[in-house]
C-alpha positions, 0 to 999 in steps of 0.5 A, a space after each residue: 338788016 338787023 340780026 335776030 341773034 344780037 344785042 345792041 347799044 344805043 351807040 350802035 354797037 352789037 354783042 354776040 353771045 357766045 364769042 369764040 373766047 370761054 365767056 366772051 362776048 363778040 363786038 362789032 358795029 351795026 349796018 346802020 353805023 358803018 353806012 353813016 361813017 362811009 368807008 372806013 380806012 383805019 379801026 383803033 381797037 382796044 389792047 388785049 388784057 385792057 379793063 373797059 368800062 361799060 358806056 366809055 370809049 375804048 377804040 376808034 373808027 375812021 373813015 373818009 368823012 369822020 373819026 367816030 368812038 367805037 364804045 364798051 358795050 359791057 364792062 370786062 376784060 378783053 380777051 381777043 381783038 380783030 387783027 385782021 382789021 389792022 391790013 383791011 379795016 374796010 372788012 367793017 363796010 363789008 362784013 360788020 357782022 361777020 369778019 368786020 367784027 371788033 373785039 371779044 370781051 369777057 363781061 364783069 357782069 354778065 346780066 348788063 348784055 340783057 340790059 341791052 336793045 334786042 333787035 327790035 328795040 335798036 329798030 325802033 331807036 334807028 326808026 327802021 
């Protein structure tokens, strides 16, 4: 299951264009990378106003079996985080497209969301 509408990371995070925010982009992580971590009982996102840099860490997932980075997709300003993670992390095992999603950020440069995977190409980094 990998959405038409998305861009991904070779990390195997997605952005979604528009987000909810003037600008922003919405980011979460794939099907593919919340069925490899197992069940995921903690997320460590990044605060709000915090400067990213594309490619650099900027979060955690942990799960039952491991703690996995969660990476900047873009570099930008984050503009609005997954509160809702805090109480129910598990929302990412079962909505990662959805109400599973991360964190919204607005890019420093808008052109580095189209240098990422459409969804063929993350298909085909996965071997899906």
């Amino acid at each position: 299951m990998t959405p038409e509408d998305l861009r991904y990371t070779v990390e195997h995070e997605w952005l979604r264009t528009p987000g909810e925010q003037p600008d922003s982009v919405r980011v979460g992580i794939t099907d593919y990378a919340q069925d490899a971590l197992g069940d995921i009982v903690y997320v460590s996102l990044p605060d709000v106003g915090a400067s990213l840099t594309a490619g650099t860490p900027c979060g955690e997932l942990e799960s039952t079996k491991s703690v996995s980075d969660v990476y900047a997709p873009v570099g930008g300003e984050v503009v609005a985080r997954n509160e809702a993670l805090d109480a129910t992390p598990e929302l990412v095992n079962s909505d990662p497209y959805g109400d599973g999603w991360l964190f919204e950020i607005v890019p420093t440069d808008a052109g580095e969301v189209d240098q990422l995977l459409d969804a063929a190409g993350y298909e085909g980094h996965i071997g899906g």
